[in-house]
TORPA-505836 format. One line per field, with one value per atom (N, C-alpha, C, O): residue number from 1; residue in three letters; atom name; x, y, z. Coordinates in nm, 3 decimals. Layout:
k = NUM,... $
r = ALA,... $
a = CA,... $
u = X,... $
v = Y,... $
w = Z,... $
***
This chain:
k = 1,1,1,1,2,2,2,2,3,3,3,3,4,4,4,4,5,5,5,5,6,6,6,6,7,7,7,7,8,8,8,8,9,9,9,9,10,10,10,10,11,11,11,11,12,12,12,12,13,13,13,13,14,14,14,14,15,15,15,15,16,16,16,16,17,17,17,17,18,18,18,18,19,19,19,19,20,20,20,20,21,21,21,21,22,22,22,22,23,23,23,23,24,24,24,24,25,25,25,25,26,26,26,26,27,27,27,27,28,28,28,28,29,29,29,29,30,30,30,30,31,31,31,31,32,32,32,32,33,33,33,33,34,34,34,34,35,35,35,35,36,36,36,36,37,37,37,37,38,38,38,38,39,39,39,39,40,40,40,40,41,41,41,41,42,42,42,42,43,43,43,43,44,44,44,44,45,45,45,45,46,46,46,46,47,47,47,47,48,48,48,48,49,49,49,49,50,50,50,50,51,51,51,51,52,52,52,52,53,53,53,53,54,54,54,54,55,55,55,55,56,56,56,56,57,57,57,57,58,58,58,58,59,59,59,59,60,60,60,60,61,61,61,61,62,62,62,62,63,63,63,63,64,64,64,64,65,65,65,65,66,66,66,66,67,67,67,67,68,68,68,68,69,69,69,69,70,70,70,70,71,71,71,71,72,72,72,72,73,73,73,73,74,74,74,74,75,75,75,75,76,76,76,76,77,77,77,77,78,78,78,78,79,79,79,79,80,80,80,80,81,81,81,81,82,82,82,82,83,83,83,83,84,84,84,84,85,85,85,85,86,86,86,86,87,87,87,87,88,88,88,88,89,89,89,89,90,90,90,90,91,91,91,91,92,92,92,92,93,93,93,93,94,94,94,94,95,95,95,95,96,96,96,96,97,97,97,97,98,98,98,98,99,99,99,99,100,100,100,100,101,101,101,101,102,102,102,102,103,103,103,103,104,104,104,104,105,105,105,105,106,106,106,106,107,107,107,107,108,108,108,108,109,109,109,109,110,110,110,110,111,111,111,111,112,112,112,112,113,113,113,113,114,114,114,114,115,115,115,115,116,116,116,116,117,117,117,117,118,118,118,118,119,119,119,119,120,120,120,120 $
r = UNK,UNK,UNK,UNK,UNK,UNK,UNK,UNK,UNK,UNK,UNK,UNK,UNK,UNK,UNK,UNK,UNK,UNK,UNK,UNK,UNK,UNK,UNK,UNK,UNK,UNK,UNK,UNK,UNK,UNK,UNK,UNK,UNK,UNK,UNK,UNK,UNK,UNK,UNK,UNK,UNK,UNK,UNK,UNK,UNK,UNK,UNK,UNK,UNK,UNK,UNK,UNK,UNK,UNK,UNK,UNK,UNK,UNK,UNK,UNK,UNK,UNK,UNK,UNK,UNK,UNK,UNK,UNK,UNK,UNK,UNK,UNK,UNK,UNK,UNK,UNK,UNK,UNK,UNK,UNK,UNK,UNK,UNK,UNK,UNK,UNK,UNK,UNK,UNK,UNK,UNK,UNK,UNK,UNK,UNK,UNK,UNK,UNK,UNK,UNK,UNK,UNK,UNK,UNK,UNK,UNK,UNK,UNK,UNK,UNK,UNK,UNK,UNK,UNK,UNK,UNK,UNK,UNK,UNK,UNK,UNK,UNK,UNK,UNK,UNK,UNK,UNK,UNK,UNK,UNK,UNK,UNK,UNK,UNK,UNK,UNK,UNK,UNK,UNK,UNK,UNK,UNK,UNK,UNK,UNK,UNK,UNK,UNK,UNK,UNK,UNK,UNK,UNK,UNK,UNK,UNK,UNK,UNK,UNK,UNK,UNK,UNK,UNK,UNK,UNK,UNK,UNK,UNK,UNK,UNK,UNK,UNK,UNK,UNK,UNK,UNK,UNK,UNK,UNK,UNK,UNK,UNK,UNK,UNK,UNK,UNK,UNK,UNK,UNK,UNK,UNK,UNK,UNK,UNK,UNK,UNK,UNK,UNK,UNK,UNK,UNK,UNK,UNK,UNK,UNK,UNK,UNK,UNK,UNK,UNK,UNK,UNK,UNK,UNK,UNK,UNK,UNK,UNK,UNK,UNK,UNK,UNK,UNK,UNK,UNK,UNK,UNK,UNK,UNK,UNK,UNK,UNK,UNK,UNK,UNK,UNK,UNK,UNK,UNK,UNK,UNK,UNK,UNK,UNK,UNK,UNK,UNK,UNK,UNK,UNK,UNK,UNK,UNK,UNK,UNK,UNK,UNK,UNK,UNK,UNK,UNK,UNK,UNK,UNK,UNK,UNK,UNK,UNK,UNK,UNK,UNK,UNK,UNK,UNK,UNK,UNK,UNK,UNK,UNK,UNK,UNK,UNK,UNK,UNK,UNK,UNK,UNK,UNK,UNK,UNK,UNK,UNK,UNK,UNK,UNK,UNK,UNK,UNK,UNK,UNK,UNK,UNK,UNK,UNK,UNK,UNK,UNK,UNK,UNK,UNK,UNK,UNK,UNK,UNK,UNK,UNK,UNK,UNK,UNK,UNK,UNK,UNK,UNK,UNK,UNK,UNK,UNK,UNK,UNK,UNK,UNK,UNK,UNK,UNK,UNK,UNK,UNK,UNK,UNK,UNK,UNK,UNK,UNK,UNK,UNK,UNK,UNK,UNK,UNK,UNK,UNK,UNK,UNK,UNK,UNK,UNK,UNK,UNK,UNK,UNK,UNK,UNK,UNK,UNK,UNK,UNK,UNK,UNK,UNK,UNK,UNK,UNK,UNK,UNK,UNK,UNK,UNK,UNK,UNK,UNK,UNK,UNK,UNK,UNK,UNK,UNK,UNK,UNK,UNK,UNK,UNK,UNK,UNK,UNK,UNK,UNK,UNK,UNK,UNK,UNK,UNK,UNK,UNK,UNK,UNK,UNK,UNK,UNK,UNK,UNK,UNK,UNK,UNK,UNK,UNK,UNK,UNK,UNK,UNK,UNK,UNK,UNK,UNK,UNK,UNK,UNK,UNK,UNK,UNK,UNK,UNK,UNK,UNK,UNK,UNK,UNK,UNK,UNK,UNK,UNK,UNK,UNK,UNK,UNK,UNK,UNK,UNK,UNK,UNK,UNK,UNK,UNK,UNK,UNK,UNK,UNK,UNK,UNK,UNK,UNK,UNK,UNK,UNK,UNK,UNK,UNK,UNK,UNK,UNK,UNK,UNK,UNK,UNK,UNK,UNK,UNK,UNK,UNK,UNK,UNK $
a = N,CA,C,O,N,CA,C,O,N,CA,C,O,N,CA,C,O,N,CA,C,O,N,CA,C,O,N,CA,C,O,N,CA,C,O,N,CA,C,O,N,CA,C,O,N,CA,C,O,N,CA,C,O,N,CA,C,O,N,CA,C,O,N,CA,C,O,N,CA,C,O,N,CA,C,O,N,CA,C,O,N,CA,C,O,N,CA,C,O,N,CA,C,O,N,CA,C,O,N,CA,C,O,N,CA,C,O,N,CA,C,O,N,CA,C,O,N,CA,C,O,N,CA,C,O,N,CA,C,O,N,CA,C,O,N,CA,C,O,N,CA,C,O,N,CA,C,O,N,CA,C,O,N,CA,C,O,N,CA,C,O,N,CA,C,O,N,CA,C,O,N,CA,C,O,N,CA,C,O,N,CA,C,O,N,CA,C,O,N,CA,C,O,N,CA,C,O,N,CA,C,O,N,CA,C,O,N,CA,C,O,N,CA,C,O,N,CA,C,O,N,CA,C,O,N,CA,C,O,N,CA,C,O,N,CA,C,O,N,CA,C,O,N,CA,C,O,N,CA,C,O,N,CA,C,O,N,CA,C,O,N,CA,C,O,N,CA,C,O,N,CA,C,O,N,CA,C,O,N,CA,C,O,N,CA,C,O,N,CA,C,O,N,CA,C,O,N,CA,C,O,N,CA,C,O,N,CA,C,O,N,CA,C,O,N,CA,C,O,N,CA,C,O,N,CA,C,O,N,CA,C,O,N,CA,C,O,N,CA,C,O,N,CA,C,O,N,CA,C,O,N,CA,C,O,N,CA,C,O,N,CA,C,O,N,CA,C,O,N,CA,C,O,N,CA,C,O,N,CA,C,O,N,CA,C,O,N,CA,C,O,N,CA,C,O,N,CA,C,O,N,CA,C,O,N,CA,C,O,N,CA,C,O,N,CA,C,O,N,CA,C,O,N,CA,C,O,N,CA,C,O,N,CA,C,O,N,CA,C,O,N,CA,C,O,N,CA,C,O,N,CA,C,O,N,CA,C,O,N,CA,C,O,N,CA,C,O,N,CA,C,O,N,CA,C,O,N,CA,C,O,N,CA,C,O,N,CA,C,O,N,CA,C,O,N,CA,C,O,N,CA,C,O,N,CA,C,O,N,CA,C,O,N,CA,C,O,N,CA,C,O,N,CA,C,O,N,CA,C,O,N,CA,C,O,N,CA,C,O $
u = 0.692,0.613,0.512,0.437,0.513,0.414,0.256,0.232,0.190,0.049,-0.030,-0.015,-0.104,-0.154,-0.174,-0.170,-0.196,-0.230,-0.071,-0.047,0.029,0.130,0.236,0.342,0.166,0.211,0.141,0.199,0.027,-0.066,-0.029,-0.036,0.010,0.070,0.234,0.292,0.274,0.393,0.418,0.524,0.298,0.301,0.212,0.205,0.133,0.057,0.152,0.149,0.317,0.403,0.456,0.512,0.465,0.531,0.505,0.583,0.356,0.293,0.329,0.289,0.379,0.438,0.349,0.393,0.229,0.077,0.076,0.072,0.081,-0.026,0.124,0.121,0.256,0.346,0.340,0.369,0.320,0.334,0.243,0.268,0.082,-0.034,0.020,0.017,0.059,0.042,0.175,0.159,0.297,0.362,0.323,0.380,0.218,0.156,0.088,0.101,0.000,-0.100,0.000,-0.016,0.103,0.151,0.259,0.341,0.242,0.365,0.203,0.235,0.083,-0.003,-0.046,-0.084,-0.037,-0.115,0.002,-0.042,0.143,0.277,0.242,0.238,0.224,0.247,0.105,0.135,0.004,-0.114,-0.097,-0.121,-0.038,0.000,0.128,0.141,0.185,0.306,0.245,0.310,0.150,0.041,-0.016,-0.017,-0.086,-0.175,-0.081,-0.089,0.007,0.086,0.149,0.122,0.238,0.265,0.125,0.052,0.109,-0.043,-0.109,-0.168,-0.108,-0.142,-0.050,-0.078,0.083,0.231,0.214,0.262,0.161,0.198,0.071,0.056,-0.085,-0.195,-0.125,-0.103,-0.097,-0.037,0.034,0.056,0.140,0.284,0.222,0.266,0.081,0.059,-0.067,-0.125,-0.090,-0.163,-0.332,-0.422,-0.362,-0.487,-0.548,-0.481,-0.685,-0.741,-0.775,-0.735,-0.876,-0.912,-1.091,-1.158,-1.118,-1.245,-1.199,-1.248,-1.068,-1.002,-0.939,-0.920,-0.908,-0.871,-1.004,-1.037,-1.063,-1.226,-1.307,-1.415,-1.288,-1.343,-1.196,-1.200,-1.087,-1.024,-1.021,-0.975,-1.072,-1.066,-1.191,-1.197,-1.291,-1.415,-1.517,-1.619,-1.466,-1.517,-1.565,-1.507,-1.692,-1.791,-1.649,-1.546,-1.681,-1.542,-1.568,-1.469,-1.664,-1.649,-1.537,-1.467,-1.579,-1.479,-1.314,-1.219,-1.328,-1.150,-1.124,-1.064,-1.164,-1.202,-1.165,-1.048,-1.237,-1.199,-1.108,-1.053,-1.084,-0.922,-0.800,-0.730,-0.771,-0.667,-0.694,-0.608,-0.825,-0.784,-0.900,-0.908,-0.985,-1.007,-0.909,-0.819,-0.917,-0.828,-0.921,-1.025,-0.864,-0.788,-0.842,-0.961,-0.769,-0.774,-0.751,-0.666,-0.797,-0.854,-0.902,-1.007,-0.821,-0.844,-0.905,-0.869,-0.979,-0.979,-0.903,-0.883,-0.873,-0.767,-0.795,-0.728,-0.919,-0.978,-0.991,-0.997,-0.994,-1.003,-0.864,-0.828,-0.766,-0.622,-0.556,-0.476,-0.601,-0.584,-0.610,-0.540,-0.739,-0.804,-0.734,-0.643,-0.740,-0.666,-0.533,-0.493,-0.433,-0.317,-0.314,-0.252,-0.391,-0.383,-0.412,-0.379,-0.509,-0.550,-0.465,-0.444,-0.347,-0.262,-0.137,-0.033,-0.139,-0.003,0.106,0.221,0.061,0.107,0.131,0.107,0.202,0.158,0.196,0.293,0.131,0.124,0.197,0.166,0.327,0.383,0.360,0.332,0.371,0.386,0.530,0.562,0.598,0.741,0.711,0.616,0.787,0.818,0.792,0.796,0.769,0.689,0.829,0.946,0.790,0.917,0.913,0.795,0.965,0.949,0.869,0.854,0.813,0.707,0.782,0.899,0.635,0.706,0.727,0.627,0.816,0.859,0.782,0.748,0.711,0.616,0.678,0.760,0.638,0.745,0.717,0.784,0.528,0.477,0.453,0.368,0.555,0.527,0.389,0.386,0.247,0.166,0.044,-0.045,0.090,0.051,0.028,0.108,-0.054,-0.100,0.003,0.025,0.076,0.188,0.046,-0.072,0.108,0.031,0.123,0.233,0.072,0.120,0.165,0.137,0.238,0.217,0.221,0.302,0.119,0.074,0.207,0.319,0.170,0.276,0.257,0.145,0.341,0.390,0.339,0.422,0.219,0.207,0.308,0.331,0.346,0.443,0.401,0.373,0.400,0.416,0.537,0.645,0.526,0.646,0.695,0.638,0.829,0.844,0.990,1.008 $
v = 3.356,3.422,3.321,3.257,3.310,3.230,3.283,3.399,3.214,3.249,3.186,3.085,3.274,3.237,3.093,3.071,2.995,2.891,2.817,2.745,2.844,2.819,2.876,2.831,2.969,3.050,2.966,2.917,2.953,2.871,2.687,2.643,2.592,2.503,2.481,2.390,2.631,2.560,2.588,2.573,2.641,2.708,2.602,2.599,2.500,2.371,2.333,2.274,2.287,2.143,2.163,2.063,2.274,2.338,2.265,2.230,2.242,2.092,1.967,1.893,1.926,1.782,1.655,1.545,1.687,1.551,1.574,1.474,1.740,1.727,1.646,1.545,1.744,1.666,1.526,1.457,1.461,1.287,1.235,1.144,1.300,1.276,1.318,1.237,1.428,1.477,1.360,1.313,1.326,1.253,1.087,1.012,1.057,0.950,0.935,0.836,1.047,1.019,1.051,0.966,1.150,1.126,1.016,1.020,0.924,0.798,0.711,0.640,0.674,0.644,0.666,0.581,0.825,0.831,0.814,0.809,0.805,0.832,0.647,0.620,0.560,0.462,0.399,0.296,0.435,0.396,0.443,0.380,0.601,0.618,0.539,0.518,0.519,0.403,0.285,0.219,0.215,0.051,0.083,0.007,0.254,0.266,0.259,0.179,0.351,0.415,0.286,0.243,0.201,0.106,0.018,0.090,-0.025,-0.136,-0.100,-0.190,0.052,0.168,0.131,0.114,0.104,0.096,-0.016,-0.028,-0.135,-0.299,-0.300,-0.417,-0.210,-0.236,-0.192,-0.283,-0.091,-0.014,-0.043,-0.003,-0.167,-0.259,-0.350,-0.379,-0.441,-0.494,-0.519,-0.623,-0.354,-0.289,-0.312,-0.317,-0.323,-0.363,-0.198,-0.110,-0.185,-0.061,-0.137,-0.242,-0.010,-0.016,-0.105,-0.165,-0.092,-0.215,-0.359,-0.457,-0.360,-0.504,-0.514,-0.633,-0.453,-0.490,-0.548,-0.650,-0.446,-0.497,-0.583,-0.598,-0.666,-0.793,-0.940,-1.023,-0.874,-0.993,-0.996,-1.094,-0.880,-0.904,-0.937,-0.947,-0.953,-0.984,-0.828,-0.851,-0.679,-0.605,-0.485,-0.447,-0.413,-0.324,-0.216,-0.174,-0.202,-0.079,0.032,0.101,0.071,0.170,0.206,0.299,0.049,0.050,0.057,0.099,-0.007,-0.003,0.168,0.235,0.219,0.370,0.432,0.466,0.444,0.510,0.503,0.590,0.341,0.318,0.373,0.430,0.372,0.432,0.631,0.701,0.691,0.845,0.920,1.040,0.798,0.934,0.967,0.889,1.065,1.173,1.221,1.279,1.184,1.119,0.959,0.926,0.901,0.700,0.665,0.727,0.604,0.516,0.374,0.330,0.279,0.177,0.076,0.105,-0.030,-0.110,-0.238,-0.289,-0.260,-0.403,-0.517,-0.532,-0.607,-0.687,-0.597,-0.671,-0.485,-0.416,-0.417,-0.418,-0.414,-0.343,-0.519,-0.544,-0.597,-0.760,-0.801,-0.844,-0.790,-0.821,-0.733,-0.796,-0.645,-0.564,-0.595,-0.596,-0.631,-0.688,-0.786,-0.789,-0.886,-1.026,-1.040,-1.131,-0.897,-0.922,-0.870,-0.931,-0.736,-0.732,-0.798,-0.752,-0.907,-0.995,-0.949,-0.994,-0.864,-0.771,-0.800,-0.736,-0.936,-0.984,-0.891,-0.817,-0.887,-0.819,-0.934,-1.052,-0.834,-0.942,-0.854,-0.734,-0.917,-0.858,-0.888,-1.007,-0.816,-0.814,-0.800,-0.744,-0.847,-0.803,-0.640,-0.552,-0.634,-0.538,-0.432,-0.471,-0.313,-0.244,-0.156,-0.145,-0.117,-0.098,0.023,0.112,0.012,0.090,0.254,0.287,0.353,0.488,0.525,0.526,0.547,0.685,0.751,0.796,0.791,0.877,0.951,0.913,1.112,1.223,1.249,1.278,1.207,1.190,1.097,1.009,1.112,0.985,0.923,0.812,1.022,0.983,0.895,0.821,0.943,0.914,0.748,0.690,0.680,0.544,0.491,0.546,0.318,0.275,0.175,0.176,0.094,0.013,-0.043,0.004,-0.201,-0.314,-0.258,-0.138,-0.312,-0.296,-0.399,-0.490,-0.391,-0.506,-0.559,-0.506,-0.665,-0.669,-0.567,-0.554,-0.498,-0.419,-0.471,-0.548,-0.443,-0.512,-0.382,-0.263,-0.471,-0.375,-0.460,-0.579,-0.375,-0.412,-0.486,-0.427,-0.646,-0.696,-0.676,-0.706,-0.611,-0.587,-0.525,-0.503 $
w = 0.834,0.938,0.993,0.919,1.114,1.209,1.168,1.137,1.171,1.214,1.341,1.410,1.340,1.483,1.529,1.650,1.446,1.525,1.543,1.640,1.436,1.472,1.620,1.662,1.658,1.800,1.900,1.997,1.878,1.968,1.994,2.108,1.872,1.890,1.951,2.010,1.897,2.007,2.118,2.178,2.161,2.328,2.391,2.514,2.308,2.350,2.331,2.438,2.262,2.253,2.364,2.408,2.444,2.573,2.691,2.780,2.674,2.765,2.782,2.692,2.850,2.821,2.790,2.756,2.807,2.820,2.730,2.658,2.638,2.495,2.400,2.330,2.436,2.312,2.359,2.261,2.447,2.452,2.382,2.303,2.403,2.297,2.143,2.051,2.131,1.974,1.906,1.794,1.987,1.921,1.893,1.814,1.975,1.990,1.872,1.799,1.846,1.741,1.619,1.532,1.583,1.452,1.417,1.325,1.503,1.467,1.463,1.368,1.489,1.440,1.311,1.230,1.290,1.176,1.045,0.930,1.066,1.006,0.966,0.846,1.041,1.034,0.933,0.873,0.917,0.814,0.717,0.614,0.712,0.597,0.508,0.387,0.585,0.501,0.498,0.416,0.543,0.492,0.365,0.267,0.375,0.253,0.137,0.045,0.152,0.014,-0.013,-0.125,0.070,0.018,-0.028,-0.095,-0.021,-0.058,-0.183,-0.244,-0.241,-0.373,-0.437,-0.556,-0.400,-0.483,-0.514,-0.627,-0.469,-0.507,-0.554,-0.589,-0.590,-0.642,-0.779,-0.860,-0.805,-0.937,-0.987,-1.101,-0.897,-0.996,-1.054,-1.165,-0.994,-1.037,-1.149,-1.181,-1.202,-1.279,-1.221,-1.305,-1.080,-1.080,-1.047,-0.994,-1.090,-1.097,-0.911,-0.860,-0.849,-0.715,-0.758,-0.675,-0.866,-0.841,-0.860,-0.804,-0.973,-0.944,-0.808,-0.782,-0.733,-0.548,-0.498,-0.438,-0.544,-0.446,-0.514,-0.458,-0.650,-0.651,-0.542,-0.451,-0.648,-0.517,-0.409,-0.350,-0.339,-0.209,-0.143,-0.020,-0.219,-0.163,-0.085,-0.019,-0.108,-0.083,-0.159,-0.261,-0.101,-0.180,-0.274,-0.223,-0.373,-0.399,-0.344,-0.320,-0.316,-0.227,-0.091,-0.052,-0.047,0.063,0.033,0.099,-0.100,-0.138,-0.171,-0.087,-0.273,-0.301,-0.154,-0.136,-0.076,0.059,0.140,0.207,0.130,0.187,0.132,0.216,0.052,-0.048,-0.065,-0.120,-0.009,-0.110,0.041,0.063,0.131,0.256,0.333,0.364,0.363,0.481,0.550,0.519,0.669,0.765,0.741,0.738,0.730,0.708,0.861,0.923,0.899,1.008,0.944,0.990,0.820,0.812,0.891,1.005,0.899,0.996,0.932,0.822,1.074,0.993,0.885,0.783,0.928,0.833,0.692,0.594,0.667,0.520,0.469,0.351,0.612,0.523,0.485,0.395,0.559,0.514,0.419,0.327,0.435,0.265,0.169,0.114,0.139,0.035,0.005,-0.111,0.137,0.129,0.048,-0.058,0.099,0.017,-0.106,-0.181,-0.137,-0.318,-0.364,-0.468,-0.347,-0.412,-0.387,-0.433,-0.315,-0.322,-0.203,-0.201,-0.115,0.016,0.105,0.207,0.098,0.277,0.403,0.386,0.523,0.632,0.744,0.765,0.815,0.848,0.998,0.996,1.101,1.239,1.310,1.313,1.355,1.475,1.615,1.667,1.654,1.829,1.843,1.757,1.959,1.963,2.007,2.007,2.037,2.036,2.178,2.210,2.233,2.370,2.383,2.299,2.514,2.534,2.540,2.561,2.505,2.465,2.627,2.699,2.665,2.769,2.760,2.650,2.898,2.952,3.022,3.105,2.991,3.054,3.240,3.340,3.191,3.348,3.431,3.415,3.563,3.601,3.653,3.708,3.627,3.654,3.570,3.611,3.422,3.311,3.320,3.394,3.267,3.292,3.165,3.057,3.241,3.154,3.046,3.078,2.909,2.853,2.817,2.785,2.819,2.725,2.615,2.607,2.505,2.388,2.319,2.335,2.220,2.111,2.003,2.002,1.922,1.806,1.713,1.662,1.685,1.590,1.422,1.374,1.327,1.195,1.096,1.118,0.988,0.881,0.779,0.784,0.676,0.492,0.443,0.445,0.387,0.371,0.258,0.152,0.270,0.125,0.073,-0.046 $
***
């Protein structure tokens, strides 16, 4: 059984701006979550607790602590680097992958950047 906000979102996916936004942001947020979980997986193979990340990586543990377990994660990059590198993670970047199809043709086009991924 639906509940109301589930009646209400799919009568917003009905919109074509909001589903281009809402699919925008969950291949964003789909995509940090696979840096974190992987980066947790190669901290834990390589038995380091999260204050051993944050002496090798040169940061407060707090900051490692939050990277790995807040929700919603909004990493910033220099943190997800450093952390990479102390657990042995390298961060590799690809060609970038073609720009998303916009349903409107009024909708503003963007560059797109290199693509970073977990090597592994």
């Amino acid at each position: 059984m639906k509940t109301e906000f589930d009646r209400d979102f799919d009568g917003w996916m009905q919109d074509p701006e909001f589903a281009d936004g809402y699919a925008l942001e969950r291949r964003r947020i789909d995509a940090i979550d696979r840096i974190v979980h992987a980066l947790d997986a190669a901290r834990q193979e390589r038995g380091m607790t999260k204050a051993d990340v944050a002496r090798a990586a040169g940061l407060p543990a707090q900051s490692v602590r939050r990277f790995f377990t807040q929700s919603p994660q909004n990493p910033t990059l220099s943190v997800t680097v450093a952390i990479a590198s102390a657990v042995g993670q390298p961060l590799i970047t690809t060609e970038a992958a073609a720009p998303v199809e916009r349903r409107s043709p009024a909708a503003p086009t963007r560059a797109t950047a290199p693509r970073t991924a977990v090597a592994g």
